[in-house]
KEKERO-332848 format. One record per residue (C-alpha): residue number from 1; residue in three letters; x, y, z. Coordinates in pm, 1 decimal, always signed. Layout:
# residues N
ATOM, NUM, Ala, X, Y, Z
...
//
This chain:
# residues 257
ATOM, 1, Unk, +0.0, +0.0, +0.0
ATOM, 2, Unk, +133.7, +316.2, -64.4
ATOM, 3, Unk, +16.0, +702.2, +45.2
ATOM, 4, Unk, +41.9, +908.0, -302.4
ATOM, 5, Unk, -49.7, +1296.2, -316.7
ATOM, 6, Unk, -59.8, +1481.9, -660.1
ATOM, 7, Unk, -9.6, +1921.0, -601.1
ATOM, 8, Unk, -51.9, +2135.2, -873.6
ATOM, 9, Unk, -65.0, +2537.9, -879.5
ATOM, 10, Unk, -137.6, +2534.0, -1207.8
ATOM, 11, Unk, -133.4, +2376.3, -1548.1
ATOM, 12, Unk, -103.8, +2421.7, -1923.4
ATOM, 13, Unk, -366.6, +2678.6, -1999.9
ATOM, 14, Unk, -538.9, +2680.4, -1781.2
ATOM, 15, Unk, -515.3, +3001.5, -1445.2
ATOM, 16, Unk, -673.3, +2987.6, -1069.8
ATOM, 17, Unk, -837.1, +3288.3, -1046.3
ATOM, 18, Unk, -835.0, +3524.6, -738.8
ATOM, 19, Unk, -1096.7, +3797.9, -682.3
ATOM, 20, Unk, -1064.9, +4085.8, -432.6
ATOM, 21, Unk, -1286.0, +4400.6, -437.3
ATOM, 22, Unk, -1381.9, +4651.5, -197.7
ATOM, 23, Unk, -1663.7, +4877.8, -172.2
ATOM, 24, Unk, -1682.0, +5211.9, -269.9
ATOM, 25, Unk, -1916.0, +5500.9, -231.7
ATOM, 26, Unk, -2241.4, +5461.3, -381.2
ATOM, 27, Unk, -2262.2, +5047.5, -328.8
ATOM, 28, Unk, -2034.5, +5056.6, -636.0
ATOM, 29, Unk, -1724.2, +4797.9, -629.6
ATOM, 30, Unk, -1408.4, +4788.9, -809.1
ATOM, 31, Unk, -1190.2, +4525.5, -822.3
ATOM, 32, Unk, -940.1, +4294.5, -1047.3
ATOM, 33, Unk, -872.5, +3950.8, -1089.3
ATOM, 34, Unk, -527.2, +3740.3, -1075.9
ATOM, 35, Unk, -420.7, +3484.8, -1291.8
ATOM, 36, Unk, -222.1, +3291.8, -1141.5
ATOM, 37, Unk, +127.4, +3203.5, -1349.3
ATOM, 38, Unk, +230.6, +2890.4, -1494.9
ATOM, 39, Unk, +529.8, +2715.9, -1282.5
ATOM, 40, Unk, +770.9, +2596.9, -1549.2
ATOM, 41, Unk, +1091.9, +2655.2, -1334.8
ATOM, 42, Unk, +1136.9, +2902.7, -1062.8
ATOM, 43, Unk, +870.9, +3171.8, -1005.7
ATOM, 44, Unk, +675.0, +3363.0, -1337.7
ATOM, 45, Unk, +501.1, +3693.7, -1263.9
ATOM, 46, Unk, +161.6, +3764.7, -1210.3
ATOM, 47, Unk, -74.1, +3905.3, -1502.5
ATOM, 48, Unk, -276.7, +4086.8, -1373.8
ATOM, 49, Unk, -567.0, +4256.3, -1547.2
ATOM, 50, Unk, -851.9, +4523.5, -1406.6
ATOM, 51, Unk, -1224.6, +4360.1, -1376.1
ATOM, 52, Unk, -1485.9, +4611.4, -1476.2
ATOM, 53, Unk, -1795.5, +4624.0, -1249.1
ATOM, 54, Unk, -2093.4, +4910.8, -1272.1
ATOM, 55, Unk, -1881.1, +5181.5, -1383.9
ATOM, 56, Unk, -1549.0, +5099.2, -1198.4
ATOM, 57, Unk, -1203.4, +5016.1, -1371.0
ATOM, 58, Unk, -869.7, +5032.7, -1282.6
ATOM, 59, Unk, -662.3, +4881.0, -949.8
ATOM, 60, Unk, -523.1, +5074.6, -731.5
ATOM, 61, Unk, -138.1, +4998.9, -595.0
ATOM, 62, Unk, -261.0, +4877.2, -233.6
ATOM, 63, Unk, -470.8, +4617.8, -414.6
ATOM, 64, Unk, -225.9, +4514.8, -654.3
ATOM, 65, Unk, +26.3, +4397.8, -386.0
ATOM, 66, Unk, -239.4, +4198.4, -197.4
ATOM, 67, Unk, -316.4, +3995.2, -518.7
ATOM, 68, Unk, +47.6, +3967.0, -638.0
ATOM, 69, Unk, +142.2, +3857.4, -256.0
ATOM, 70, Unk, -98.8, +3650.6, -251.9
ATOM, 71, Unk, -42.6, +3417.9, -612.5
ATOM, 72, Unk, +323.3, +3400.5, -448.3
ATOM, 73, Unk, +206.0, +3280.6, -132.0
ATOM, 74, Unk, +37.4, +3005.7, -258.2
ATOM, 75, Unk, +291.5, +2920.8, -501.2
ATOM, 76, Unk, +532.8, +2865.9, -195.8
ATOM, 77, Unk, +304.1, +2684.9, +9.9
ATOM, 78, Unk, +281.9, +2417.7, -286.1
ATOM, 79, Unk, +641.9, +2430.9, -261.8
ATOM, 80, Unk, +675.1, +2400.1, +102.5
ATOM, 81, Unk, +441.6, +2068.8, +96.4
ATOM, 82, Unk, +628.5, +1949.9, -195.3
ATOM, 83, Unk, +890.5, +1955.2, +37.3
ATOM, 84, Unk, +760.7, +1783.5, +297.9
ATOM, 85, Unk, +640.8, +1486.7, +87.1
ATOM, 86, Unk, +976.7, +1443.3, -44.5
ATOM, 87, Unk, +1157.4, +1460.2, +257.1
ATOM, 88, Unk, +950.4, +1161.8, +463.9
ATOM, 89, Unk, +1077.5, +996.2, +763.3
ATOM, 90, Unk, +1053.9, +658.6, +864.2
ATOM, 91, Unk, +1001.7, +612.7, +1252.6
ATOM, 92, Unk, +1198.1, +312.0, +1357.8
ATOM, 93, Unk, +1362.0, +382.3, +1760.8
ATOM, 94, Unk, +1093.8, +248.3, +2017.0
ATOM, 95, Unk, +1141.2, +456.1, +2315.9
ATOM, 96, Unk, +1082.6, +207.9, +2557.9
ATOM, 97, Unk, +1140.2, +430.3, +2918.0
ATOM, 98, Unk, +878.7, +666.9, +2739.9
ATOM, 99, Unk, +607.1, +374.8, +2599.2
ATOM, 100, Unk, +357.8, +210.3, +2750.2
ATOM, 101, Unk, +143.6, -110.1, +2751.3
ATOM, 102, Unk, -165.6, -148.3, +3004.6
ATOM, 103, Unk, -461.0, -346.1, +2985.6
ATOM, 104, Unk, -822.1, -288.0, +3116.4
ATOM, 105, Unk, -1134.8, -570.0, +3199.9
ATOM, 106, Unk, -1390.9, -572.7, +3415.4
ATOM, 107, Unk, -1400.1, -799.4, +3763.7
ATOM, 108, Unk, -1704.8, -875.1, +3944.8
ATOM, 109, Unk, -1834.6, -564.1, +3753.3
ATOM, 110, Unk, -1600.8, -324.4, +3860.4
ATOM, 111, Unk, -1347.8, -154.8, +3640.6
ATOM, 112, Unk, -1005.3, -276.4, +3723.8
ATOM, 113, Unk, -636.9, -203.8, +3503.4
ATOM, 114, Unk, -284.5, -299.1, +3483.3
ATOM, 115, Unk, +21.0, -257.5, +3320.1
ATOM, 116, Unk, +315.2, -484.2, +3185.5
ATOM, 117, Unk, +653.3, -367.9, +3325.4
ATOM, 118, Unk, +851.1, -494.6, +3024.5
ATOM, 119, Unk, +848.9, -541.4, +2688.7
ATOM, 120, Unk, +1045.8, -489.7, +2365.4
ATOM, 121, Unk, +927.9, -292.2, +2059.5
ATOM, 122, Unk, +1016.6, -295.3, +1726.0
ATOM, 123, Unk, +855.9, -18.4, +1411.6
ATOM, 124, Unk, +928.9, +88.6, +1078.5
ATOM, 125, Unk, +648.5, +369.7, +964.4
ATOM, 126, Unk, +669.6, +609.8, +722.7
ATOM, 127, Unk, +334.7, +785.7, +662.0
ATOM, 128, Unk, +413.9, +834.0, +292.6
ATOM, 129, Unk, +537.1, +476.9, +281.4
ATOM, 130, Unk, +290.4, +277.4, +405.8
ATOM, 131, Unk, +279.6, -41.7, +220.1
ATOM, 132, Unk, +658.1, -111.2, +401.7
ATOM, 133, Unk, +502.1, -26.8, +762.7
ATOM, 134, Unk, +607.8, -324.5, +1003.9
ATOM, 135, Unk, +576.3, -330.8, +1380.0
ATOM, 136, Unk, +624.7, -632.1, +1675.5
ATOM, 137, Unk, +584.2, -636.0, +1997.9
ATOM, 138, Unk, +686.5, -847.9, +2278.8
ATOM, 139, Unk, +539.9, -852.8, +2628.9
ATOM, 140, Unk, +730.6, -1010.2, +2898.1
ATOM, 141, Unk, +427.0, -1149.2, +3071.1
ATOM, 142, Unk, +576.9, -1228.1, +3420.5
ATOM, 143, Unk, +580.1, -817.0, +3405.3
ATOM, 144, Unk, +232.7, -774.7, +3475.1
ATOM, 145, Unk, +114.4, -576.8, +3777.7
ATOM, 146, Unk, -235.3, -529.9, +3851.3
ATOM, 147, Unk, -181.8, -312.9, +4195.1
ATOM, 148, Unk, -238.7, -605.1, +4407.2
ATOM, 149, Unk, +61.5, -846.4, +4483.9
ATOM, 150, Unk, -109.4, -1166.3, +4554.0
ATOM, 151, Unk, -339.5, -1100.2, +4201.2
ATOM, 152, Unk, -43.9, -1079.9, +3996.6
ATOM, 153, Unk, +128.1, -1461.0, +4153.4
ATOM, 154, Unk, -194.8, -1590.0, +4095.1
ATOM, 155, Unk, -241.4, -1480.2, +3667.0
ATOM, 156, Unk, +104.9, -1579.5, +3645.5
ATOM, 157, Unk, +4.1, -1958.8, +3718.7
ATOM, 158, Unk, -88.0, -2219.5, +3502.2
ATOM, 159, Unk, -409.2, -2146.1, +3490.5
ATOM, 160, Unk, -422.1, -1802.2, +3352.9
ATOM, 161, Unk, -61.0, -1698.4, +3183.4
ATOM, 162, Unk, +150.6, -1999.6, +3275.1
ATOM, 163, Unk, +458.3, -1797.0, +3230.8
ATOM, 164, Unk, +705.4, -2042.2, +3302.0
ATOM, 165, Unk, +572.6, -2222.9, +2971.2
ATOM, 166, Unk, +442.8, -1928.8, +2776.0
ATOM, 167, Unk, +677.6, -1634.9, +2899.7
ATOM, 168, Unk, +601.1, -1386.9, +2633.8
ATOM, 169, Unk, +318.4, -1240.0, +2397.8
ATOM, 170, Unk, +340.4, -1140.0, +2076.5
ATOM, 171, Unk, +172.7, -890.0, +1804.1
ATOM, 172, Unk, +329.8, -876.7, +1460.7
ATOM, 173, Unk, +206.7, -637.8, +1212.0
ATOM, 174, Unk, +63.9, -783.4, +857.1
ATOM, 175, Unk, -41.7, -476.9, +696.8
ATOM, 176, Unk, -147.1, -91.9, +796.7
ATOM, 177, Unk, -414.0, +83.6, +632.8
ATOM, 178, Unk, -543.7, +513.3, +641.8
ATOM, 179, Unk, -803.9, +508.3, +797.5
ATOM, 180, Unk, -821.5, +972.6, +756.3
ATOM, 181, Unk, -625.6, +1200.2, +892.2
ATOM, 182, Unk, -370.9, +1099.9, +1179.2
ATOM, 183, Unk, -575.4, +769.1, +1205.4
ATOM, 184, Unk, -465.4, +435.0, +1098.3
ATOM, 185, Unk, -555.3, +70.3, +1146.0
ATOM, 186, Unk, -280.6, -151.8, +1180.5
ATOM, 187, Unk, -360.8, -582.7, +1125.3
ATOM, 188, Unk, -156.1, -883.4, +1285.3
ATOM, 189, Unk, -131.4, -1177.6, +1498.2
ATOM, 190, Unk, -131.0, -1169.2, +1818.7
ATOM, 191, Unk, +7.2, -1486.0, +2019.9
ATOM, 192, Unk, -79.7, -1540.7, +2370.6
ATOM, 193, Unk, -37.3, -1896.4, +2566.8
ATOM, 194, Unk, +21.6, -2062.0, +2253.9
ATOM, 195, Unk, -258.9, -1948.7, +2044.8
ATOM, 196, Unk, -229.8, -1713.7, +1782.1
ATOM, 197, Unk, -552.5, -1541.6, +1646.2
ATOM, 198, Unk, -601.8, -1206.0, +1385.4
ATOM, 199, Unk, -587.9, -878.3, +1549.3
ATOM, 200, Unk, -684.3, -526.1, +1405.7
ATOM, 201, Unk, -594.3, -181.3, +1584.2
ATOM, 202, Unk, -681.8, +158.1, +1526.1
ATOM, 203, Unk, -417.9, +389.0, +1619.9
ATOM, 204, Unk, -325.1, +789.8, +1618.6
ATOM, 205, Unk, +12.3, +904.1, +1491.2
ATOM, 206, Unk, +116.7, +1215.6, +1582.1
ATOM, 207, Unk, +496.2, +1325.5, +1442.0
ATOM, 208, Unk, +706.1, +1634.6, +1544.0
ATOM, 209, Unk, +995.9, +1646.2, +1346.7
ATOM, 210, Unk, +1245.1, +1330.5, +1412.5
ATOM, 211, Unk, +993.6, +1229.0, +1709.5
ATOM, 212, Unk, +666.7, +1037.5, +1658.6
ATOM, 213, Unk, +348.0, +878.9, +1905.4
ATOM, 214, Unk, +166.2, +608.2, +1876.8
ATOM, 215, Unk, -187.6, +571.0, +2040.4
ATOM, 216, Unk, -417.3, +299.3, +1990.0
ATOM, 217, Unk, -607.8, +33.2, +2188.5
ATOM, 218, Unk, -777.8, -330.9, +2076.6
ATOM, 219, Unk, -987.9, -584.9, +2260.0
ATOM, 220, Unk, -953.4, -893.9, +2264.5
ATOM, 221, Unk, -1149.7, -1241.7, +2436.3
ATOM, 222, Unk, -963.2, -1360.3, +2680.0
ATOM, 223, Unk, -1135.7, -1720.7, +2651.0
ATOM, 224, Unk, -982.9, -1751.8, +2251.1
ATOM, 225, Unk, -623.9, -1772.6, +2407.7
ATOM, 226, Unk, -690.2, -1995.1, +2752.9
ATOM, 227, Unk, -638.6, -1690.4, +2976.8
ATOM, 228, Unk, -824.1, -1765.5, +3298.3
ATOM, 229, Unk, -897.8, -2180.3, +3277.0
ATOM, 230, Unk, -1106.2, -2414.4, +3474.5
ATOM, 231, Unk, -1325.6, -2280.9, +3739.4
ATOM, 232, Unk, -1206.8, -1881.3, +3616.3
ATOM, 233, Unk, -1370.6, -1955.4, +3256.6
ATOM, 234, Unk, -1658.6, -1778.5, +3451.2
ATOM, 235, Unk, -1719.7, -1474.4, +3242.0
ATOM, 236, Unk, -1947.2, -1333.1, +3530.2
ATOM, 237, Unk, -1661.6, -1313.8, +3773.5
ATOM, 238, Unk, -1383.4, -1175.6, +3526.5
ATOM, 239, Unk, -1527.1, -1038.9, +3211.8
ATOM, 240, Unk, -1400.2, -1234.6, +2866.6
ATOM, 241, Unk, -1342.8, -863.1, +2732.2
ATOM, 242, Unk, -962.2, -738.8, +2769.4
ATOM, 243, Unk, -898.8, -371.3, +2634.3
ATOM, 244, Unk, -506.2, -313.5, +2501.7
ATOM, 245, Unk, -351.9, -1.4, +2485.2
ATOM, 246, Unk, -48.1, +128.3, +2380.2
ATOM, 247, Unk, +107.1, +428.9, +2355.0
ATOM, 248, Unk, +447.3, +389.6, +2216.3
ATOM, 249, Unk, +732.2, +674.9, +2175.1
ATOM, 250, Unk, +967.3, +632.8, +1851.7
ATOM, 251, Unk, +1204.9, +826.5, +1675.5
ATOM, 252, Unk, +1392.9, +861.9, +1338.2
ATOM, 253, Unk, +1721.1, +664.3, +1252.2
ATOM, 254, Unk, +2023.4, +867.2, +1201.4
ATOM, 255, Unk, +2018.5, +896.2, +855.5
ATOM, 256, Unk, +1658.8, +860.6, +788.4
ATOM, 257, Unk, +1553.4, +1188.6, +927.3
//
């Protein structure tokens, strides 16, 4: 997949035209219009040519500068954009001190959340570049803290994470779609206790210059990947619903920003 823009100012004959009048005495208005000029190399210069209305004609100078600054303003925005599409960064350095990774569910109806205190991240992004987006994360499950000591022994047991045969869980991207804007929706597989089902997350990406956030959340059934077994299969006492979220940190590659 792959993000493709198209700017143009303007094109073989044909002009953008802009209008600006003001009012004078008598309701009467005077005013001109601006072609815009054709972008070959460089800048042209503006022709500009009066508009007759009632019995006005003419320009006068103030109006003349506002229409010629304003044909060169938009030719440098263009420009500037241009720019910007050329010069795309990929985002590839997970900040891990600065990322996160909780989890929220519900327990005996009550909303209770946690966090996993580990876990490696790995990205390539580049908003323009989309089609070579890749991300995986793993979660060092023996990590988890729920705020309550004894809670977090007893998920770690056979029953529920069996970390000492299933240490880790896994996403890895397949594919990452626009979904408008700063919002995208990323696909993968997510492993967990051995059982590896499809996954799709909407995210946020918000970049300022070499420096880029992720924000996004999924949910997931805790019952597809054996998470809570025997007599904690009980949906009524801990919900089957798990909410992820993320929020990861990155940053550009020397030599990719």
């Amino acid at each position: 997949m792959k993000a493709h823009f198209n700017l143009s100012l303007a094109q073989r004959g044909h002009t953008v035209p802009l209008a600006l009048r003001e009012r004078e005495n008598g309701g009467r208005t005077r005013g001109f219009v601006a072609h815009a000029p054709r972008l070959v190399s460089g800048f042209g210069s503006a022709e500009m040519r009066p508009a007759r209305e009632g019995n006005a004609q003419g320009t006068d100078d103030s109006s003349f500068r506002v229409a010629c600054a304003m044909c060169v303003s938009i030719a440098l925005l263009g420009a500037a954009l241009m720019s910007g599409i050329a010069s795309a960064v990929e985002f590839s350095q997970v900040q891990a001190n600065e990322s996160t990774v909780t989890f929220a569910y519900r327990q005996m109806g009550v909303n209770m959340d946690g966090t996993f205190g580990k876990f490696t991240a790995h990205a390539a992004f580049d908003p323009a570049k989309l089609g070579t987006a890749q991300a995986r994360i793993e979660i060092d499950l023996a990590s988890i803290d729920t705020g309550v000591a004894e809670a977090d022994d007893e998920v770690k047991g056979k029953l529920w994470f069996n970390t000492q045969a299933f240490p880790a869980a896994s996403f890895v991207s397949t594919g990452v779609k626009p979904l408008g804007g700063n919002r995208y929706q990323a696909a993968g597989k997510l492993t967990i206790k051995g059982k590896t089902r499809d996954v799709v997350a909407p995210f946020s990406f918000e970049a300022n210059g070499a420096r880029g956030v992720f924000d996004g959340q999924f949910t997931i059934g805790r019952l597809d990947y054996n998470i809570g077994e025997g007599i904690w299969d009980d949906v009524s006492a801990v919900a089957n619903e798990i909410r992820i979220k993320f929020h990861l940190v990155v940053t550009a590659a020397p030599g990719n920003q």
